[in-house]
Each structure stands twice: as C-alpha cells, then as structure tokens.
TIVO-2410 file (N, C-alpha, C; in nm, 3 decimals):
# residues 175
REC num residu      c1      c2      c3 atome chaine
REC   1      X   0.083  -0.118   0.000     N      A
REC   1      X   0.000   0.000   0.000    CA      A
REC   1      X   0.088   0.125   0.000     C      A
REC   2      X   0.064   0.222  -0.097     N      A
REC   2      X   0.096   0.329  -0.092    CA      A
REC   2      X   0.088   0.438   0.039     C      A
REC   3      X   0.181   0.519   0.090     N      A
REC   3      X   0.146   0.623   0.201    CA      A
REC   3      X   0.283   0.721   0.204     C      A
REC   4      X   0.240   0.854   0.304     N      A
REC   4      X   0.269   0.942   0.294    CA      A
REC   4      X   0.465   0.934   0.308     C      A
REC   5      X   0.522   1.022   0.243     N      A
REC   5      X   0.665   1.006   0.265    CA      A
REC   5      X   0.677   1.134   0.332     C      A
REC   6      X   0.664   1.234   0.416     N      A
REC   6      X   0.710   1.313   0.472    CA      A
REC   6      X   0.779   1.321   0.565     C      A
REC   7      X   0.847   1.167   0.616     N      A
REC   7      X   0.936   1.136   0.722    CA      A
REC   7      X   1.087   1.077   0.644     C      A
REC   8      X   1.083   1.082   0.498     N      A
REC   8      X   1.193   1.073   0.433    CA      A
REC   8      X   1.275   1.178   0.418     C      A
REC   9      X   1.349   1.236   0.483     N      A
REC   9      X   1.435   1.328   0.425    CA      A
REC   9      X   1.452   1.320   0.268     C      A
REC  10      X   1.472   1.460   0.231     N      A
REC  10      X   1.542   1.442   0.070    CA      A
REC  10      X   1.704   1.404   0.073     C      A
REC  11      X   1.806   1.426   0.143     N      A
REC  11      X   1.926   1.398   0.130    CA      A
REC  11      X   1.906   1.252   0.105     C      A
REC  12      X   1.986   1.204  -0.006     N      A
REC  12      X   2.063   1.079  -0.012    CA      A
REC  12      X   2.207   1.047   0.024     C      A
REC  13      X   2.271   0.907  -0.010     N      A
REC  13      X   2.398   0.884   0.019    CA      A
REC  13      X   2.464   0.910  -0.073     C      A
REC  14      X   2.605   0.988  -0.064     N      A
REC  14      X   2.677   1.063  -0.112    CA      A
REC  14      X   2.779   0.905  -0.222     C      A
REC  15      X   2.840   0.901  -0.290     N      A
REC  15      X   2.874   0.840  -0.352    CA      A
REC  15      X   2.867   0.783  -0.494     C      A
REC  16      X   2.814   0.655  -0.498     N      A
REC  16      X   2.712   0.620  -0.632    CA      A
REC  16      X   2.564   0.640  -0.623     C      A
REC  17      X   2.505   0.680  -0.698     N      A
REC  17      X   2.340   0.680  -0.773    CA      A
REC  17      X   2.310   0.553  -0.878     C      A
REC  18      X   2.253   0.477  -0.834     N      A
REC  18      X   2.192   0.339  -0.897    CA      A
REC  18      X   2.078   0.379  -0.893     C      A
REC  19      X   2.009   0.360  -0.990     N      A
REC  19      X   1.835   0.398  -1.082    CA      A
REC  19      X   1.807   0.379  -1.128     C      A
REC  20      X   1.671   0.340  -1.106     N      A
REC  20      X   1.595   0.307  -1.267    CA      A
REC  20      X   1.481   0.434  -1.287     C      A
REC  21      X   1.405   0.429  -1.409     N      A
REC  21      X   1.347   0.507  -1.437    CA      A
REC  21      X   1.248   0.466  -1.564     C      A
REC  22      X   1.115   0.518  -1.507     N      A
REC  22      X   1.008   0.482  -1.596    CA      A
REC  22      X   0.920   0.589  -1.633     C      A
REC  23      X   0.861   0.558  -1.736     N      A
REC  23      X   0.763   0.619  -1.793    CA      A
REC  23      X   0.615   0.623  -1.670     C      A
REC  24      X   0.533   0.693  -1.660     N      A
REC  24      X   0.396   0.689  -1.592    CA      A
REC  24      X   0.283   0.678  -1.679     C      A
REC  25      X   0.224   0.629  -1.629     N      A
REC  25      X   0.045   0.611  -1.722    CA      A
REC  25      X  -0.027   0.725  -1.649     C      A
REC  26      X  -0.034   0.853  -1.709     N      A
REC  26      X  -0.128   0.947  -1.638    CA      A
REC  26      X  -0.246   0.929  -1.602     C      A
REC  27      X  -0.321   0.854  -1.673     N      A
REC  27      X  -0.464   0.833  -1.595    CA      A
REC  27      X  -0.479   0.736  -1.488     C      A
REC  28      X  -0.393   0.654  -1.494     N      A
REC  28      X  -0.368   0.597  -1.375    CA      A
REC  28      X  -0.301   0.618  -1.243     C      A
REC  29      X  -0.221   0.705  -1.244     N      A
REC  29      X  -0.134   0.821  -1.179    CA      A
REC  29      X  -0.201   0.914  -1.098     C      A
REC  30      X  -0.316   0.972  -1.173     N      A
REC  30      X  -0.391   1.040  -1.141    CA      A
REC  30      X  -0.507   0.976  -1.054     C      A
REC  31      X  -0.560   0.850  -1.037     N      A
REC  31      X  -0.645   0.807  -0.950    CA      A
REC  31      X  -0.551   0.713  -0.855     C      A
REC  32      X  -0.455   0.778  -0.855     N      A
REC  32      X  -0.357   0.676  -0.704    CA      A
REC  32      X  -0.327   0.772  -0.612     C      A
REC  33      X  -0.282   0.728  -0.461     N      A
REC  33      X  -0.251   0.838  -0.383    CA      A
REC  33      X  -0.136   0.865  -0.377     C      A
REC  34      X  -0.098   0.991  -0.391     N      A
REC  34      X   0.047   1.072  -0.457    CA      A
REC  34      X   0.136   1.077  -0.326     C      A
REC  35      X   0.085   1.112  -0.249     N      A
REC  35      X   0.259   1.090  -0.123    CA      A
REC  35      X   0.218   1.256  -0.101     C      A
REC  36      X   0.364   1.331  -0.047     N      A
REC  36      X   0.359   1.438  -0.006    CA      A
REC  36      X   0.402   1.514  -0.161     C      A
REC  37      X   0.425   1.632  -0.170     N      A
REC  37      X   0.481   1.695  -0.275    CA      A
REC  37      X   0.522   1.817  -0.274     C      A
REC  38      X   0.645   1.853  -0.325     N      A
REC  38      X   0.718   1.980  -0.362    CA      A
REC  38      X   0.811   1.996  -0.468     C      A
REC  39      X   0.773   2.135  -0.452     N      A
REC  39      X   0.809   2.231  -0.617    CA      A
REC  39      X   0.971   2.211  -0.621     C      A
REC  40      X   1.037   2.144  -0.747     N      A
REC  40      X   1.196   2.163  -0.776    CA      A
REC  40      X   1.209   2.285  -0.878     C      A
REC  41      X   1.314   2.346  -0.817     N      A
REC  41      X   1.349   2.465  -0.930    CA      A
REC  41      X   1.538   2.394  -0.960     C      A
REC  42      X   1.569   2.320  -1.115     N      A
REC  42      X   1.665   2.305  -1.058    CA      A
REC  42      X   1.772   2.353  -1.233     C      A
REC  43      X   1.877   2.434  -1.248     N      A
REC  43      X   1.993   2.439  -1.343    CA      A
REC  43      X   2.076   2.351  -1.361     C      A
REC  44      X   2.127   2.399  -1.474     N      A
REC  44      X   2.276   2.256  -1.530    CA      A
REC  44      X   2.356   2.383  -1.543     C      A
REC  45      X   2.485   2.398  -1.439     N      A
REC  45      X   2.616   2.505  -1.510    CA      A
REC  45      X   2.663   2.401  -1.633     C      A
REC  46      X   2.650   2.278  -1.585     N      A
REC  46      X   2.749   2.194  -1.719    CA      A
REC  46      X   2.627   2.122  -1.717     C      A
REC  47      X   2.559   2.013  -1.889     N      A
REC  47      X   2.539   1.904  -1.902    CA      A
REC  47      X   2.640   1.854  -1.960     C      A
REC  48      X   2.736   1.839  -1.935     N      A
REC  48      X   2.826   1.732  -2.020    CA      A
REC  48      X   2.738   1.592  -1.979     C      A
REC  49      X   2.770   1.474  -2.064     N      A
REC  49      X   2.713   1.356  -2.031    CA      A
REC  49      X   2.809   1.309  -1.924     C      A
REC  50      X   2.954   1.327  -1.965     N      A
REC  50      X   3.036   1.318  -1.877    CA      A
REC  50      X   3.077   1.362  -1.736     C      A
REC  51      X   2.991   1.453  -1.672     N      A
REC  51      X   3.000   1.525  -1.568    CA      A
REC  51      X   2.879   1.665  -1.562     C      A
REC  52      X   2.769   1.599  -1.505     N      A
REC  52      X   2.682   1.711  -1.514    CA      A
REC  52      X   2.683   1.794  -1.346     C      A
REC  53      X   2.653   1.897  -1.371     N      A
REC  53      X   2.703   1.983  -1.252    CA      A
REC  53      X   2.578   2.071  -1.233     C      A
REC  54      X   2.462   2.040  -1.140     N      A
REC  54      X   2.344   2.066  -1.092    CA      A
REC  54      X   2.314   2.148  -0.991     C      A
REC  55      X   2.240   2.247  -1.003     N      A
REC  55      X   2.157   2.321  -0.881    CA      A
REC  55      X   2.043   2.316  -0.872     C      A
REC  56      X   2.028   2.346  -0.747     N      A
REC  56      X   1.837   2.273  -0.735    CA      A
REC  56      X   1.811   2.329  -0.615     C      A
REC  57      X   1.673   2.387  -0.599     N      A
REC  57      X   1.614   2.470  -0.512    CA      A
REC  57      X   1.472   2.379  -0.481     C      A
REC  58      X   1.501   2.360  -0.385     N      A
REC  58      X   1.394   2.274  -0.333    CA      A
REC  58      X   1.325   2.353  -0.196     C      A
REC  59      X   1.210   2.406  -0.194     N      A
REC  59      X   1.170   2.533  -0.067    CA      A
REC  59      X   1.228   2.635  -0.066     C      A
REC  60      X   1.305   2.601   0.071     N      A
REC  60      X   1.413   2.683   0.118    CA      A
REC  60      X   1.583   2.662   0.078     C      A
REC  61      X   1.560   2.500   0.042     N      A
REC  61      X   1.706   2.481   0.094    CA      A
REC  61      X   1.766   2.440  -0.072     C      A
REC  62      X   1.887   2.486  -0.069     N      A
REC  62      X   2.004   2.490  -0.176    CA      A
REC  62      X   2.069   2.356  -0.194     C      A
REC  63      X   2.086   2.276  -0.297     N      A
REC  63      X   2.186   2.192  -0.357    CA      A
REC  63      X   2.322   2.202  -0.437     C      A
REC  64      X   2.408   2.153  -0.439     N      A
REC  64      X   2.514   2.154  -0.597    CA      A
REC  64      X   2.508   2.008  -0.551     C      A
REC  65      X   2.513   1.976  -0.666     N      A
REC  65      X   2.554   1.799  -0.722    CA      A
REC  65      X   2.582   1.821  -0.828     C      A
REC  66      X   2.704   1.674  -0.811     N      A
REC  66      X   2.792   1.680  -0.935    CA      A
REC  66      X   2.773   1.501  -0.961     C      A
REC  67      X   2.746   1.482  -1.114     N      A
REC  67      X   2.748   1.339  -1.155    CA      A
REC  67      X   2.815   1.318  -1.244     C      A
REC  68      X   2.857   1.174  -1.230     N      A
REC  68      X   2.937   1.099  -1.346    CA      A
REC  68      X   2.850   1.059  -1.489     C      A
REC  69      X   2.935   1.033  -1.563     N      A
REC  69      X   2.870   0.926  -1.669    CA      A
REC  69      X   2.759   0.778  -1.563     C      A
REC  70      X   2.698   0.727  -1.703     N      A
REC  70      X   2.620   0.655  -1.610    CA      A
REC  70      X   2.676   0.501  -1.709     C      A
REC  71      X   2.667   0.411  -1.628     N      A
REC  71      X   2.734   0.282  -1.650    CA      A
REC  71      X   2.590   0.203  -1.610     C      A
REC  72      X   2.521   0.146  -1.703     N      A
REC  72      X   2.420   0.041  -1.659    CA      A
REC  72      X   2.338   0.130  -1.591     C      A
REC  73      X   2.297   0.138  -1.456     N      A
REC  73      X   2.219   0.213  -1.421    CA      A
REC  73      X   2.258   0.279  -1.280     C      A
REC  74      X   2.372   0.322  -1.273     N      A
REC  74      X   2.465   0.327  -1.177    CA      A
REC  74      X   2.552   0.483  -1.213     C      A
REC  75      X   2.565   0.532  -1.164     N      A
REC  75      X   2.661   0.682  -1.134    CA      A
REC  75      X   2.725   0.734  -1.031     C      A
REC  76      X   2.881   0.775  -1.067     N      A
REC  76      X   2.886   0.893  -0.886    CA      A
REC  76      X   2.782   1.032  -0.942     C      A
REC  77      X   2.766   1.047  -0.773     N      A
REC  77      X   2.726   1.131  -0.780    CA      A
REC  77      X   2.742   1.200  -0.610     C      A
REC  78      X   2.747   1.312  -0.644     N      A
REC  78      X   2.822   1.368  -0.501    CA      A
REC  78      X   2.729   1.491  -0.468     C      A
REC  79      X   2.642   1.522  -0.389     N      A
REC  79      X   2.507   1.644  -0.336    CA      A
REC  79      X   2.587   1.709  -0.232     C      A
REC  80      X   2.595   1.849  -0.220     N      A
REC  80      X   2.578   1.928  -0.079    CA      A
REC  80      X   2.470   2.046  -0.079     C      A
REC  81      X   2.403   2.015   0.040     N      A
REC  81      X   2.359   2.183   0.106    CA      A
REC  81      X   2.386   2.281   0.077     C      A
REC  82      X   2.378   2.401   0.036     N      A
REC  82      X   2.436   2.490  -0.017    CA      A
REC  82      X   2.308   2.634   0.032     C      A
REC  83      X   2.347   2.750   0.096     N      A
REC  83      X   2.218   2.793   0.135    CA      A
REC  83      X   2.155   2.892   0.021     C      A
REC  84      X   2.002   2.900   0.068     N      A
REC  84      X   1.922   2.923  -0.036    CA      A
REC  84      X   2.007   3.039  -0.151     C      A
REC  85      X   1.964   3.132  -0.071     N      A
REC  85      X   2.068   3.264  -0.136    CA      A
REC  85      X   2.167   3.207  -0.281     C      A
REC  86      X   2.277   3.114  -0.190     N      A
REC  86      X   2.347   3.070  -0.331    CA      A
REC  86      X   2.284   3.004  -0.436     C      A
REC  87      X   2.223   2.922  -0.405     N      A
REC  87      X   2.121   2.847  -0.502    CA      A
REC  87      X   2.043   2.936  -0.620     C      A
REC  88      X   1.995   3.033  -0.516     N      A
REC  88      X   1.944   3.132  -0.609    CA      A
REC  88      X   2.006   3.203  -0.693     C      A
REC  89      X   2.113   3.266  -0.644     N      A
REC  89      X   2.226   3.312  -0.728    CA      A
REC  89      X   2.297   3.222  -0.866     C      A
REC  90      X   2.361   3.103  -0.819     N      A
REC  90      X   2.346   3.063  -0.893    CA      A
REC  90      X   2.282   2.989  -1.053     C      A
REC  91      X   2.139   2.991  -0.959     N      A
REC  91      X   2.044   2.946  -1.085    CA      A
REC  91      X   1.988   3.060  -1.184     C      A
REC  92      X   2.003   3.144  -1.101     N      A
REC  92      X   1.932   3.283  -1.248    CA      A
REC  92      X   2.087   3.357  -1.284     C      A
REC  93      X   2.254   3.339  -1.228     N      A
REC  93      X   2.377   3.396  -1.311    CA      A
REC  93      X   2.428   3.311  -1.418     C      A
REC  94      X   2.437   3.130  -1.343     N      A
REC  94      X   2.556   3.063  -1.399    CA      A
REC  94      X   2.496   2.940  -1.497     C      A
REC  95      X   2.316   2.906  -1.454     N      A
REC  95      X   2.301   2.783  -1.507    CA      A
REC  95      X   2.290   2.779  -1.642     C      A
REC  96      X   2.317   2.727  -1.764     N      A
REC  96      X   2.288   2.748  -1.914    CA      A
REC  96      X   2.135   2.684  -1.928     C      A
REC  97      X   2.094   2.608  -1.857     N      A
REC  97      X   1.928   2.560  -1.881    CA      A
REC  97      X   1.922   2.532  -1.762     C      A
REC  98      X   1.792   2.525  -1.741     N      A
REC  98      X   1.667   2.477  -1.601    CA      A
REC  98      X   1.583   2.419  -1.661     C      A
REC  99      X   1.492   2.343  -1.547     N      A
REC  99      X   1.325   2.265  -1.582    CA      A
REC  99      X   1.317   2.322  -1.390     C      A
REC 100      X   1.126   2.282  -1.424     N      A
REC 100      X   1.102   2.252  -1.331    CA      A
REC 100      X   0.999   2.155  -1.299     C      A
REC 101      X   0.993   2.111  -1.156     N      A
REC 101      X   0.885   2.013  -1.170    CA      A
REC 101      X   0.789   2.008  -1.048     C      A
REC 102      X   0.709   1.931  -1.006     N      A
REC 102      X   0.662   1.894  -0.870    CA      A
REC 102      X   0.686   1.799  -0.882     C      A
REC 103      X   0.762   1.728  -0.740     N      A
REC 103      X   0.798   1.595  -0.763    CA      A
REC 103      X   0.744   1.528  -0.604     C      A
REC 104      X   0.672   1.417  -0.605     N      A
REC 104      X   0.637   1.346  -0.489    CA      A
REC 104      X   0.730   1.215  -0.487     C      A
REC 105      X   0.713   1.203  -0.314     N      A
REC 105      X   0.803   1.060  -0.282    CA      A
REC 105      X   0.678   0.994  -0.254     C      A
REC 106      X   0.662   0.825  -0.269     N      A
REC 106      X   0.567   0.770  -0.302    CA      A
REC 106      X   0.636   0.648  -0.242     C      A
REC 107      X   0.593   0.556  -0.112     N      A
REC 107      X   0.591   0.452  -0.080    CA      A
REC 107      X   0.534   0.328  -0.122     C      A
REC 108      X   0.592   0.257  -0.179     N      A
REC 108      X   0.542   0.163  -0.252    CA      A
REC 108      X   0.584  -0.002  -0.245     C      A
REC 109      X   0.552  -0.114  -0.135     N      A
REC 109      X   0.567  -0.201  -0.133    CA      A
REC 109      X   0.713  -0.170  -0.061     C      A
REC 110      X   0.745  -0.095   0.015     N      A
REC 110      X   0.831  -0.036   0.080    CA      A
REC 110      X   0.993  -0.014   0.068     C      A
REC 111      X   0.931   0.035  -0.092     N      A
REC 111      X   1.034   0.093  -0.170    CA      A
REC 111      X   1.002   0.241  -0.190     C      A
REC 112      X   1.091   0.357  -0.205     N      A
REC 112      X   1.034   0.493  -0.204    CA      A
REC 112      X   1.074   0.505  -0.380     C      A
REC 113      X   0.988   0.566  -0.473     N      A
REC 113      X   0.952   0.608  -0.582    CA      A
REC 113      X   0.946   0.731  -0.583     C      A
REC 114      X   1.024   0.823  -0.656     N      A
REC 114      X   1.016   0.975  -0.667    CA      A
REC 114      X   0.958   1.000  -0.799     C      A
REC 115      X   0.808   1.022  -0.822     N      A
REC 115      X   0.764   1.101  -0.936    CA      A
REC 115      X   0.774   1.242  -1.004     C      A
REC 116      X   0.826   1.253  -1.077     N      A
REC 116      X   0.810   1.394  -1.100    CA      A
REC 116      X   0.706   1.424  -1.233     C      A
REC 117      X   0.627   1.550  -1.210     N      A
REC 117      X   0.533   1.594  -1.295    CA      A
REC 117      X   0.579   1.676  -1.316     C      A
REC 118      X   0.656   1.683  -1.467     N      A
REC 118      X   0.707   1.815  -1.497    CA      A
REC 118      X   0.603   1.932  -1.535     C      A
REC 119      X   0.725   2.061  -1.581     N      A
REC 119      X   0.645   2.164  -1.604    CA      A
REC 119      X   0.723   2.257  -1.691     C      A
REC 120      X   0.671   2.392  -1.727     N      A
REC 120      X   0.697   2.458  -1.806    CA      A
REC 120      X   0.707   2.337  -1.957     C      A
REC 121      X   0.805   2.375  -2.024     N      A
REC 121      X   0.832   2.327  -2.140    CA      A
REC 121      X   0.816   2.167  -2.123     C      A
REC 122      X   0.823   2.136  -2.057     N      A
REC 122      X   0.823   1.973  -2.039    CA      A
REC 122      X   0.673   1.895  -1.959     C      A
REC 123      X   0.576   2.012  -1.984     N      A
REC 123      X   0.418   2.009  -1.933    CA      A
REC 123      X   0.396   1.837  -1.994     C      A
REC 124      X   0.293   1.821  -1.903     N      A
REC 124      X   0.217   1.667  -1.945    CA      A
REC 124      X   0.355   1.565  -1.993     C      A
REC 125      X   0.466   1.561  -1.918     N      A
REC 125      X   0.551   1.442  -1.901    CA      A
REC 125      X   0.608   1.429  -1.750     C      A
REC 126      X   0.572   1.286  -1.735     N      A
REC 126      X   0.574   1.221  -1.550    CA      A
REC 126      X   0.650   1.115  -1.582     C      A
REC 127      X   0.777   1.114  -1.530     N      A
REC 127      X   0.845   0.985  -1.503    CA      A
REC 127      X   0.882   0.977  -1.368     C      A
REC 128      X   0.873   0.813  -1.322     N      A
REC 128      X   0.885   0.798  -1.168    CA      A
REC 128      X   1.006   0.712  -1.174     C      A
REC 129      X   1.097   0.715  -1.089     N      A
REC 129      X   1.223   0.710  -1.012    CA      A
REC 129      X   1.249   0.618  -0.951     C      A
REC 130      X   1.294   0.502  -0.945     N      A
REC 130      X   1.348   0.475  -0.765    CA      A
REC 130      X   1.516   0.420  -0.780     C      A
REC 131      X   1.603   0.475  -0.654     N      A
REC 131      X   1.668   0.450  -0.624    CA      A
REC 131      X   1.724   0.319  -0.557     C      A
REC 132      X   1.831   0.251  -0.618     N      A
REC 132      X   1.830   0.099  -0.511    CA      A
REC 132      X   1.992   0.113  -0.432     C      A
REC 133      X   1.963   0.012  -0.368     N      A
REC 133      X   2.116  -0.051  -0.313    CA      A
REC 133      X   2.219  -0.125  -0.381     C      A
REC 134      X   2.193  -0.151  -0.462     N      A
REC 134      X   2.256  -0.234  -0.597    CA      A
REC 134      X   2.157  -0.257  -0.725     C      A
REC 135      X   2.260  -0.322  -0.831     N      A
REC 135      X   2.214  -0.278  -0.973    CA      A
REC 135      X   2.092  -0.407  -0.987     C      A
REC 136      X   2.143  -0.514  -0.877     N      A
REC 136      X   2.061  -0.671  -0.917    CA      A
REC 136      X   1.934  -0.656  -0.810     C      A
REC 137      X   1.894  -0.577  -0.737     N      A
REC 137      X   1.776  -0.534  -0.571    CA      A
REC 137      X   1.642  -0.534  -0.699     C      A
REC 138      X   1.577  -0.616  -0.590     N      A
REC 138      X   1.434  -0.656  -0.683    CA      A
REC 138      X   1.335  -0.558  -0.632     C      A
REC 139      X   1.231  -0.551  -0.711     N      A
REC 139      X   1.142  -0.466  -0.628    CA      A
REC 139      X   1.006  -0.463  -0.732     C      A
REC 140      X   0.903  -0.458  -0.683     N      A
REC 140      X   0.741  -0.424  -0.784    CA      A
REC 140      X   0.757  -0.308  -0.824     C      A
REC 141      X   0.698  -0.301  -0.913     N      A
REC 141      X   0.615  -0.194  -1.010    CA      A
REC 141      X   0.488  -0.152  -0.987     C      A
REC 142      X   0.475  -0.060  -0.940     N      A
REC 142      X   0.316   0.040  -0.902    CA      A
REC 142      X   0.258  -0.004  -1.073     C      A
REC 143      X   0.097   0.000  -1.028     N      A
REC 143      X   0.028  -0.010  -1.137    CA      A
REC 143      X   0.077   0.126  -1.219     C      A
REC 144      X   0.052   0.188  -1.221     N      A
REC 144      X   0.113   0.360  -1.272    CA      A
REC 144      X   0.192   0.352  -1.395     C      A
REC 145      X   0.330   0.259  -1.350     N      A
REC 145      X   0.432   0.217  -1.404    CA      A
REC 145      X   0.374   0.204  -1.552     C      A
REC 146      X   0.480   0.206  -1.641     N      A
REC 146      X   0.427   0.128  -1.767    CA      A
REC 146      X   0.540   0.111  -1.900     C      A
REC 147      X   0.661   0.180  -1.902     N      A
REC 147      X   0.760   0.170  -1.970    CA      A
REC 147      X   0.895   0.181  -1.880     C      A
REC 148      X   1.010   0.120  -1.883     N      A
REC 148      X   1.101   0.147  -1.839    CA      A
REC 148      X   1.169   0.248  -1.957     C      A
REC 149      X   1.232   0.383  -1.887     N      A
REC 149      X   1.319   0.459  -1.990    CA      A
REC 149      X   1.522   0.463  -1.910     C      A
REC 150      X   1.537   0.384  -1.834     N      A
REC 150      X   1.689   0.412  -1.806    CA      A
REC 150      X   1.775   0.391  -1.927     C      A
REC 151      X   1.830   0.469  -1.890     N      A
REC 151      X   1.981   0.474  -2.056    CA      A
REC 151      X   1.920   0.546  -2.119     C      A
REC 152      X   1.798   0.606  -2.133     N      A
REC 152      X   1.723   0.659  -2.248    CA      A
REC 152      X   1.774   0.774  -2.239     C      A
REC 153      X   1.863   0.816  -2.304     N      A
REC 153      X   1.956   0.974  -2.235    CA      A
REC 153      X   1.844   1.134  -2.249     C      A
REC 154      X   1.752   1.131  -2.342     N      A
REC 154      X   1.686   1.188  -2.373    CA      A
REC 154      X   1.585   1.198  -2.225     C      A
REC 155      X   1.579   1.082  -2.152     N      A
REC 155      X   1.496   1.155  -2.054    CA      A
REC 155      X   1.571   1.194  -1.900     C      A
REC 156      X   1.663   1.243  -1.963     N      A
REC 156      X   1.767   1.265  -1.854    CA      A
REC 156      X   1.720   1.390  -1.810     C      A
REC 157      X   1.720   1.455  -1.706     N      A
REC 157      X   1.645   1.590  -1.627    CA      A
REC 157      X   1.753   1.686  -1.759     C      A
REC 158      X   1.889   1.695  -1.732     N      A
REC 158      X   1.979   1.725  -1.815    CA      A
REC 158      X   1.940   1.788  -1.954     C      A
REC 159      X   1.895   1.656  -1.971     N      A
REC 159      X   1.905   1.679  -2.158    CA      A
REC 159      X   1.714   1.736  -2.209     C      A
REC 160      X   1.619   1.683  -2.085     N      A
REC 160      X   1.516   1.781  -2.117    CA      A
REC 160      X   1.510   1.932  -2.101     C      A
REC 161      X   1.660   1.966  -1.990     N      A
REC 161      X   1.665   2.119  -1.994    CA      A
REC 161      X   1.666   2.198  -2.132     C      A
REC 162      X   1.732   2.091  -2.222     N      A
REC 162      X   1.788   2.174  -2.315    CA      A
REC 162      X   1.703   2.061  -2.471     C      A
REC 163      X   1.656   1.993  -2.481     N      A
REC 163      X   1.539   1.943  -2.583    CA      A
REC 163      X   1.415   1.896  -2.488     C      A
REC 164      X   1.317   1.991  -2.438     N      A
REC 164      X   1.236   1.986  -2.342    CA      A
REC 164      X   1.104   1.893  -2.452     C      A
REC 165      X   1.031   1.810  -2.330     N      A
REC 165      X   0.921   1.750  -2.421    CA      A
REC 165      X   0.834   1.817  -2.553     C      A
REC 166      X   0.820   1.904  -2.504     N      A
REC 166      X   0.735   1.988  -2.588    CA      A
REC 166      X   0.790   2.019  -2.764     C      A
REC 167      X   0.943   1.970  -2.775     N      A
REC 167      X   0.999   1.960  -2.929    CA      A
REC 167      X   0.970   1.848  -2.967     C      A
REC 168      X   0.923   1.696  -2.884     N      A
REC 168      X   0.916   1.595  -2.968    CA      A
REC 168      X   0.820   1.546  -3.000     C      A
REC 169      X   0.833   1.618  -3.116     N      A
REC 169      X   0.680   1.624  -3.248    CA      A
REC 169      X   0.607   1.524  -3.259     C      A
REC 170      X   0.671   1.375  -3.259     N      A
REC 170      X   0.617   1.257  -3.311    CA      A
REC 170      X   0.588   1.169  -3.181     C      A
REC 171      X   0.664   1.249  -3.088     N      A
REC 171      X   0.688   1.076  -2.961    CA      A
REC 171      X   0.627   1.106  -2.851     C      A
REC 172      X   0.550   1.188  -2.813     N      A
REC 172      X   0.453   1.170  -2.752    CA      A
REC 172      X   0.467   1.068  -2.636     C      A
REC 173      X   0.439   1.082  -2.488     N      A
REC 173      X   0.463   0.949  -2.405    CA      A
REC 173      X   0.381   0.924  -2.360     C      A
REC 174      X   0.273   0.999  -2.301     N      A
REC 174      X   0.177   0.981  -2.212    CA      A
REC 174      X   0.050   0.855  -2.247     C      A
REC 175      X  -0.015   0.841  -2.134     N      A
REC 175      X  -0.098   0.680  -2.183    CA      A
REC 175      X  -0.192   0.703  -2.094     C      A
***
C-alpha cells in the first residue's frame, strides 16, 4: 500500500546513484494516492554527459551535485547543502538551462519512488524514479508504471533542460 513520505528526508547517500526510471500512465497516476509533494526549481552550469554539474532549489534549501557518466544504471554522484541565497544566485547567473517540476516521494511495497510531474516546457511528461542498493535489488512496479526509460539519455532531467518535451513532435509518451 501506498502512504505518505514526509518522514523521508530528501538527502541521499553521497557516492554512487543506482536507478531506474520509468515512464507513468497518467490516468492511472492520477487516481492513485500521490505521497507528499514539492516544487523543484533546478539548473545545469554543465550538461556534459560526462559530468553534469546541478543546482536545485527545493523550498528553502540549496543543492550543488555533481554526476558521473552513467554505467548500466549506476553513477557517482556527489550532493551538498548549499544555502538558499546561493542556489538562487546561482540558478538565475551561472546555469545554461533549467526545468522545473513537482515531484512526490511515493511509498510503494516499501520501496520509495520519486515522481516527478514536470512543467513549463516539459508540461504533461511524468516519469517515476526509484533508487536501489545495488544494480541486481528486486522490487514491484506500481500499477502507474508502464515503460522502463533508463539509458534513455533523452529523458535525462539534463538533456530535457535543453530538448524539453514539448519539441518531440512525433513521440509523444503519455498513456
């Protein structure tokens, strides 16, 4: 059963990022219970594929993360705190693109799932998240679920900053 995540902190463990990542069925999405939710405001100073270098404004509080290339479904990736002020600064001097989104944490068979419902340029596209402990950690699929997109570099937060849903004329995701 699905329920509220507001006792999850957002910090993760500093190191590697192992993920998968799927597509959502919006109408089904839409009659499930969503978890808690808040607004991401977040920039790329760099997308290299090779090293993307992230800010992200989440409320109050400030991020920089820095990631590796991704190998299978696996990355470093290294987050700090950073206070608001800089965050802000940074995201409207240094970032070359932004998105934004609302993104909920979503308990699920007691695995946490991070959805995000994007916005602006990337309106009406939801892909949900989860993070594991290793690349082989089993886990269900919420009805919601309905395509896996990892490796799909195109739906990288990254690379929608800068070819946002709204250019791809033909491909359409939603269900």
């Amino acid at each position: 059963m699905e329920q509220s995540m507001k006792e999850i902190e957002y910090k993760k463990d500093m190191g590697i990022e192992i993920e998968r990542k799927y597509l959502v069925d919006t109408e089904k999405w839409n009659k499930s219970f969503h978890g808690d939710k808040y607004y991401l405001r977040q920039g790329y100073i760099s997308t290299d594929l090779n090293k993307i270098i992230r800010v992200r404004l989440i409320d109050r509080k400030g991020y920089l993360t820095i990631k590796g290339i991704t190998k299978d479904f696996s990355r470093l990736e290294f987050e700090y705190q950073i206070p608001e002020k800089d965050a802000k600064e940074l995201l409207d001097k240094f970032c070359v693109s932004e998105i934004s989104k609302v993104r909920y944490k979503v308990l699920y068979k007691e695995k946490v799932w991070e959805v995000d419902e994007f916005l602006g340029s990337n309106l009406d596209l939801i892909v949900a998240e989860i993070e594991l402990s290793n690349e082989s950690e089993s886990f269900d699929l919420p009805d919601w679920v309905y395509k896996e997109v990892t490796g799909d570099e195109k739906y990288y937060n990254s690379n929608l900053s800068i070819n946002p849903y709204k250019n791809w004329k033909d491909e359409k995701v939603g269900r």
